[in-house]
DSSP file (Angstrom, degrees, kcal/mol; ACC not computed):
  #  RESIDUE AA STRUCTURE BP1 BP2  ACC     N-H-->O    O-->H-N    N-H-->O    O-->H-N    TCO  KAPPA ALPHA  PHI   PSI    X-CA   Y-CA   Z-CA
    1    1 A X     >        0   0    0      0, 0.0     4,-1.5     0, 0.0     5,-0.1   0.000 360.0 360.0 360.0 -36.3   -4.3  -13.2   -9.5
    2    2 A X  H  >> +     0   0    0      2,-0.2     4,-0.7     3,-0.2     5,-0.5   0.865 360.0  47.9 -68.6 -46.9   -2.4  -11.8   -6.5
    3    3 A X  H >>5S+     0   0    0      2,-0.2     3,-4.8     1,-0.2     4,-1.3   0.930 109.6  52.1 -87.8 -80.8   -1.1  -15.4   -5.7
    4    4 A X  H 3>5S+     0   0    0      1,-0.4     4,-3.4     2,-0.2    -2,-0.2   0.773 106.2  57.2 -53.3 -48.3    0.0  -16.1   -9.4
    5    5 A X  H 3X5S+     0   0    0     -4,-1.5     4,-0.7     2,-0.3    -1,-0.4   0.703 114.4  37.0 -62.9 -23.7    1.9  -12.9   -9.3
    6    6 A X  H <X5S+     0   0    0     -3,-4.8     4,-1.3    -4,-0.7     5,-0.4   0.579 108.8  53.7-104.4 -54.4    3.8  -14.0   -6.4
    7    7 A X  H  X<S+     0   0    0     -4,-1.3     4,-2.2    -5,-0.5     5,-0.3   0.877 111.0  56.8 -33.1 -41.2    4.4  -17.3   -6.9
    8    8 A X  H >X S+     0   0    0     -4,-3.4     3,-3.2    -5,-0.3     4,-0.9   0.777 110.6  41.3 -46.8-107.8    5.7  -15.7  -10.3
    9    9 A X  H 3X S+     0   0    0     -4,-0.7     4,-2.3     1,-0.3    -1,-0.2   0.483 116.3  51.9   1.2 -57.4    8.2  -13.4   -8.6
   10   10 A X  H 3X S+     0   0    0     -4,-1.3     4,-0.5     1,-0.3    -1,-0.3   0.721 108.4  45.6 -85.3 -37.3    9.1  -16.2   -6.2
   11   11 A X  H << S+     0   0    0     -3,-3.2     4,-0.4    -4,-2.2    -1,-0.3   0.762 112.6  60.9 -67.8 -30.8    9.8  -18.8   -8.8
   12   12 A X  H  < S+     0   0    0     -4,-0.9    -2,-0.3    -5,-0.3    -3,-0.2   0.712 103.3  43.5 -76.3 -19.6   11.7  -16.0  -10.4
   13   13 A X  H  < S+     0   0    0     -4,-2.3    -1,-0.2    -5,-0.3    -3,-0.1   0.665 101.6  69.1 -60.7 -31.4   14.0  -15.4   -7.8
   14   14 A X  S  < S+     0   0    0     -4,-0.5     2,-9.9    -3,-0.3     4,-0.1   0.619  87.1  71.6 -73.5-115.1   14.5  -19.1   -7.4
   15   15 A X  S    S+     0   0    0     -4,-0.4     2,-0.3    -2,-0.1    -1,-0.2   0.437  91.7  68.7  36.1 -22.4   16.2  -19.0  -10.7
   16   16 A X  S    S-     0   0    0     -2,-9.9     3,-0.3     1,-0.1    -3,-0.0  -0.762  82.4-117.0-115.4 176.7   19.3  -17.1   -9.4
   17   17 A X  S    S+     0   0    0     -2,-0.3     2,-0.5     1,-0.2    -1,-0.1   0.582 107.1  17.1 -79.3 -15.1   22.2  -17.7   -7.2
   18   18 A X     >  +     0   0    0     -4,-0.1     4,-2.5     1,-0.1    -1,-0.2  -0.604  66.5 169.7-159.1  84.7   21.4  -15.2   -4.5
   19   19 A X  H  > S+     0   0    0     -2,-0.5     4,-2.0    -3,-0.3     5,-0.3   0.924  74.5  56.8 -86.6 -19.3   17.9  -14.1   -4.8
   20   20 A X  H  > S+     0   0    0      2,-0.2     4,-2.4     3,-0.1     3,-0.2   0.955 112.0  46.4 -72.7 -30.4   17.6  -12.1   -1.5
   21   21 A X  H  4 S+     0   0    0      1,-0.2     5,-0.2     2,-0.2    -2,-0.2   0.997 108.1  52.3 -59.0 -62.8   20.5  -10.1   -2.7
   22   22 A X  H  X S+     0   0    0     -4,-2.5     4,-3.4     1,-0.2    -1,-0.2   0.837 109.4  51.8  -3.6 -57.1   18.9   -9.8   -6.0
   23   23 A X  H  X S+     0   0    0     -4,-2.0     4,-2.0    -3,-0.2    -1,-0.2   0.940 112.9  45.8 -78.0 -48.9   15.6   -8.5   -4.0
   24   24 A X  H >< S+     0   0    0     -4,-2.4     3,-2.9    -5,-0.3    -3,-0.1   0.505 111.3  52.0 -79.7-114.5   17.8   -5.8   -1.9
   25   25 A X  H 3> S+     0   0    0      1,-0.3     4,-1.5     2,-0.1     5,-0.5   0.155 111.0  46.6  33.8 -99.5   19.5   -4.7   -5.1
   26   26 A X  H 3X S+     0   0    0     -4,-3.4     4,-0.7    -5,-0.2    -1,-0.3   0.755 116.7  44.5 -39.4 -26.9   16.1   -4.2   -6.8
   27   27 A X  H X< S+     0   0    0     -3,-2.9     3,-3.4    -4,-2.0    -3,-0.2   0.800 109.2  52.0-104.1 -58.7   14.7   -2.2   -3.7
   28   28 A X  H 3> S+     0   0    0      1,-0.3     4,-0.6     2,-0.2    -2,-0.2   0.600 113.7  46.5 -12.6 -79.9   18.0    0.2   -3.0
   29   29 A X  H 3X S+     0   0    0     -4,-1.5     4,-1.4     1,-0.2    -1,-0.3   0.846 115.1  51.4 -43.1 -41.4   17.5    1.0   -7.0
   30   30 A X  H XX S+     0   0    0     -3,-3.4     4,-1.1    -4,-0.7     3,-1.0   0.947 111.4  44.6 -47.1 -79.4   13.3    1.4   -5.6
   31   31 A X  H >> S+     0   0    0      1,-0.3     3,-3.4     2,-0.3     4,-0.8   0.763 106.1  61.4 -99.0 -68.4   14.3    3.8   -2.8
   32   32 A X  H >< S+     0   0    0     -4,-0.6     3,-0.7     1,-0.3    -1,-0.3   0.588 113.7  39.2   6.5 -82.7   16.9    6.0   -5.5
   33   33 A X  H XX S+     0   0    0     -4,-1.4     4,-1.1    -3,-1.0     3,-0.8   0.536  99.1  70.3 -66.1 -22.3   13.7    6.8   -7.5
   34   34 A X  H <X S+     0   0    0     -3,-3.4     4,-2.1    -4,-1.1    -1,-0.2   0.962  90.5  65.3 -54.5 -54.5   11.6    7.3   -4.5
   35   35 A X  H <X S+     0   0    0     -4,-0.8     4,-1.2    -3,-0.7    -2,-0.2   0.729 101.5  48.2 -21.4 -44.4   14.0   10.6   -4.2
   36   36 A X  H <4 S+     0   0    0     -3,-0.8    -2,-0.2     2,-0.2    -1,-0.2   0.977 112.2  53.0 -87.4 -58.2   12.2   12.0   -7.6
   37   37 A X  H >< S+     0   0    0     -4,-1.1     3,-1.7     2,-0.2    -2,-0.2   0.747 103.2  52.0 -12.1 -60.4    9.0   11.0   -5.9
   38   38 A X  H 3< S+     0   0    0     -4,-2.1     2,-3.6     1,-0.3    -2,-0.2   0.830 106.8  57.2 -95.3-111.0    9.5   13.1   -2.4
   39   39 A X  T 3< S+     0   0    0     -4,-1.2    -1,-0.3     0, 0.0     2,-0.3   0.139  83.2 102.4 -96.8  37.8   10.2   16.1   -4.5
   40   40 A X  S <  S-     0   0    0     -2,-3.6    -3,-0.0    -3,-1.7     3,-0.0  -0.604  79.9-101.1 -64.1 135.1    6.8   15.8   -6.2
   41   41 A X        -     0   0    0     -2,-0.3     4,-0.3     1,-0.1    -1,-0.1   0.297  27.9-102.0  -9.1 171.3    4.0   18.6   -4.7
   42   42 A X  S >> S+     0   0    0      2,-0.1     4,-1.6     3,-0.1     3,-0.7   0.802 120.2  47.8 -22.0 -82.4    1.4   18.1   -2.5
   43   43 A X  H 3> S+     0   0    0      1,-0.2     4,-2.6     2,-0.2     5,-0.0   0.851 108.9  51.4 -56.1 -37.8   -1.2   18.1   -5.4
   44   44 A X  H 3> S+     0   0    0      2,-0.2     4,-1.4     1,-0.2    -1,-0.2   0.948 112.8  47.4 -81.0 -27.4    0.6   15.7   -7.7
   45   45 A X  H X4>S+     0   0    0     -3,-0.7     5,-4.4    -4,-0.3     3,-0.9   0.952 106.3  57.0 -38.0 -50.6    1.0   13.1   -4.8
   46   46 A X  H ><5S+     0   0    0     -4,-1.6     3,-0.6     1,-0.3    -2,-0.2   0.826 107.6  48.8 -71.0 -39.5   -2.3   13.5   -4.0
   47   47 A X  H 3<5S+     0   0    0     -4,-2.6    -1,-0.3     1,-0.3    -2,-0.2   0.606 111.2  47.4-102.0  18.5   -3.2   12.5   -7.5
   48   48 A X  T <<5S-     0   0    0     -4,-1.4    -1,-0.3    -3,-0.9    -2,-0.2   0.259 120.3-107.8 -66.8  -7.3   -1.1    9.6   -7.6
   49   49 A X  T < 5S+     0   0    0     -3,-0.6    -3,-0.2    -4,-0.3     2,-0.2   0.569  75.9 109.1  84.2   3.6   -2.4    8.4   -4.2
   50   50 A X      < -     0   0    0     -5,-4.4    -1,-0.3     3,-0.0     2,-0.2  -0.688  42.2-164.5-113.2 169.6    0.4    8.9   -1.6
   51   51 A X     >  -     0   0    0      1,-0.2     4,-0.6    -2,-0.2    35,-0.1  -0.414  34.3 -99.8-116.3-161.6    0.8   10.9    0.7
   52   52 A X  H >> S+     0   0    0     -2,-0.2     3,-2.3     2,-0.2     4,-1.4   0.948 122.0  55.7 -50.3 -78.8    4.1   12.0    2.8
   53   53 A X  H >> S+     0   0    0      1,-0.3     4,-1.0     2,-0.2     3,-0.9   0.654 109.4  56.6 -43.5 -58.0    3.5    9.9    5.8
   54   54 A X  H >> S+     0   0    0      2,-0.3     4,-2.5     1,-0.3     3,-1.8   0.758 104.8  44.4  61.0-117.7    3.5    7.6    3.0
   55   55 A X  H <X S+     0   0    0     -3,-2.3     4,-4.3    -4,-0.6    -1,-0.3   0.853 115.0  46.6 -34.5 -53.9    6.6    8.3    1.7
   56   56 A X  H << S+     0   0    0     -4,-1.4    -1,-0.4    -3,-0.9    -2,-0.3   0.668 107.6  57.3 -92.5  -7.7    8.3    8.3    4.9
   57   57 A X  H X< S+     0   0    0     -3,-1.8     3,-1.3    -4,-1.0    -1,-0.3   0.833 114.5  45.1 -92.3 -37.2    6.4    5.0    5.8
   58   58 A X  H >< S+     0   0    0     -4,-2.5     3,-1.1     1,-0.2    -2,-0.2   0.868 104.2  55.3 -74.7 -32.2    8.2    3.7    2.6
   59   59 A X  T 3< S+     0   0    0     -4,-4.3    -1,-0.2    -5,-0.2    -2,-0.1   0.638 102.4  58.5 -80.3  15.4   11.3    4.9    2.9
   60   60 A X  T <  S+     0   0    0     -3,-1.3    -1,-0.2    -4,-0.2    -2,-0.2   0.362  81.4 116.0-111.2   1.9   11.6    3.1    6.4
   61   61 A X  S <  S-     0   0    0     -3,-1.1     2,-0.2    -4,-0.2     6,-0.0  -0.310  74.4-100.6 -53.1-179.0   10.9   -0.7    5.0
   62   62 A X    >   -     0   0    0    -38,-0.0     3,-2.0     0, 0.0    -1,-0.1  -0.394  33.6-110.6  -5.7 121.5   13.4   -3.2    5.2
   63   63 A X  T 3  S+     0   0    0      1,-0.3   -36,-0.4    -2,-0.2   -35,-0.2   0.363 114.8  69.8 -56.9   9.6   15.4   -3.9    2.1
   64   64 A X  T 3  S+     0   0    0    -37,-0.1     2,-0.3     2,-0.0    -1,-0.3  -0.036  81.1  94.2-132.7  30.9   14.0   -6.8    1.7
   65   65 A X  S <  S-     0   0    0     -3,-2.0     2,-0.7   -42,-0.1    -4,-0.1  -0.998  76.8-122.0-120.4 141.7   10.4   -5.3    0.8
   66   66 A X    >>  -     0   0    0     -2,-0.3     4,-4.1     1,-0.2     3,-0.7  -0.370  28.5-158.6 -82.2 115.2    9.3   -4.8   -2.7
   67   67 A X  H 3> S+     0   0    0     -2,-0.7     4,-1.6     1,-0.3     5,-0.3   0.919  85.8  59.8 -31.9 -56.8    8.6   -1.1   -2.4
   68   68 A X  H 3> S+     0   0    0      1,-0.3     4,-1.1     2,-0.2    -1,-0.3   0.617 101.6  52.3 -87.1  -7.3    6.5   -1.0   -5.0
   69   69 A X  H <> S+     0   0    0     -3,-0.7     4,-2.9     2,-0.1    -1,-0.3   0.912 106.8  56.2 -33.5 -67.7    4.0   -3.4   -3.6
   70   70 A X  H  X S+     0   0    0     -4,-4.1     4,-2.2     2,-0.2    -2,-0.2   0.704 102.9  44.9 -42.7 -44.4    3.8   -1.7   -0.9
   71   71 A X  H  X S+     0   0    0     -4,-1.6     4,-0.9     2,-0.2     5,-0.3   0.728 113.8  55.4 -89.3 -23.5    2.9    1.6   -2.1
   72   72 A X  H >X S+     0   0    0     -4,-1.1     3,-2.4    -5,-0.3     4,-1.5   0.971 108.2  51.4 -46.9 -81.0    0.2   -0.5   -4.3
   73   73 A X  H 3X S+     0   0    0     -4,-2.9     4,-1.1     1,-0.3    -2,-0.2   0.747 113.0  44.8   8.6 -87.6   -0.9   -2.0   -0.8
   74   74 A X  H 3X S+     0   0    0     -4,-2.2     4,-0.9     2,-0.2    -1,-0.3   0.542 112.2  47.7 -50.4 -26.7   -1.2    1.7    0.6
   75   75 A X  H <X S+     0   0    0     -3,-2.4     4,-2.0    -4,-0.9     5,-0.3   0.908 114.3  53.7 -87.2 -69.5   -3.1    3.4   -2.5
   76   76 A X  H  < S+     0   0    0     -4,-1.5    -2,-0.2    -5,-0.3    -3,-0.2   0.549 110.9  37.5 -28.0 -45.6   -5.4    0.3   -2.3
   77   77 A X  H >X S+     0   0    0     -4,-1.1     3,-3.2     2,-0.2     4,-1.8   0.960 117.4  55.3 -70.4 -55.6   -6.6    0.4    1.5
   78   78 A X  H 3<>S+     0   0    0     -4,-0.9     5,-1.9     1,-0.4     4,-0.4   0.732 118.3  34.7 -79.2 -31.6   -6.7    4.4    1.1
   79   79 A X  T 3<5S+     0   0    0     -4,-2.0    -1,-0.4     2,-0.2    -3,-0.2   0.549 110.2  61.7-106.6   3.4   -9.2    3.8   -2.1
   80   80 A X  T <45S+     0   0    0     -3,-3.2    -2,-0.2    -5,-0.3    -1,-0.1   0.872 115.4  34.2 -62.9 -67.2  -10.9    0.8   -0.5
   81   81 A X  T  <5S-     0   0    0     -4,-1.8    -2,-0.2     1,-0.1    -3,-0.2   0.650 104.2-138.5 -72.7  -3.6  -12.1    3.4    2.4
   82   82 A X  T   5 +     0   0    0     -5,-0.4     2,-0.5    -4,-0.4    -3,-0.2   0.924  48.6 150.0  54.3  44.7  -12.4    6.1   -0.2
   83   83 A X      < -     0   0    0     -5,-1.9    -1,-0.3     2,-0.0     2,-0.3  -0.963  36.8-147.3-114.0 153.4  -10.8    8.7    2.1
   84   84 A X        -     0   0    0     -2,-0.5     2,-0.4    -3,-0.1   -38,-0.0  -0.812  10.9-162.3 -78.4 127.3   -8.8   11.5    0.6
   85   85 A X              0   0    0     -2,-0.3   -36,-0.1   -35,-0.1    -2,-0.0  -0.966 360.0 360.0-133.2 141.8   -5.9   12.8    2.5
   86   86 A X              0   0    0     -2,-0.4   -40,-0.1   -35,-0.1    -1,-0.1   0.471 360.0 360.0 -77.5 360.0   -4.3   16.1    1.7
């Protein structure tokens, strides 16, 4: 499913004139809304799945990674090893 889902994206990029711009576009508009994120709580992080380090690990990609993979990615190892982190 994971490989359909990019190949999707990726054919859907081909489709424009300038898809790495596209892709930085789309994460600058990510990292905006990351901002409402970071002044979330402790405890409502915590029940989304992020933590700060987190946060600060996202807000140091490259513009040319889809945030919101990424912090899928990160919830995903953290509930594969089933640690909690405060």
């Amino acid at each position: 499913m994971r490989d359909f889902i990019l190949h999707q994206a990726l054919a859907r990029d081909s489709t424009f004139a300038f898809p790495k711009l596209r892709r930085m576009i789309r994460s600058w508009f990510a990292r905006r809304h990351l901002r409402t994120v970071e002044q979330l709580d402790d405890y409502m992080l915590t029940d989304i799945g992020l933590t700060r380090d987190d946060l600060r690990r996202l807000r140091g990609l490259p513009l040319d990674v889809d945030m919101a993979e990424e912090m899928t990615r990160l919830r995903e190892a953290r509930a594969a090893k089933g640690v909690r982190r405060r």
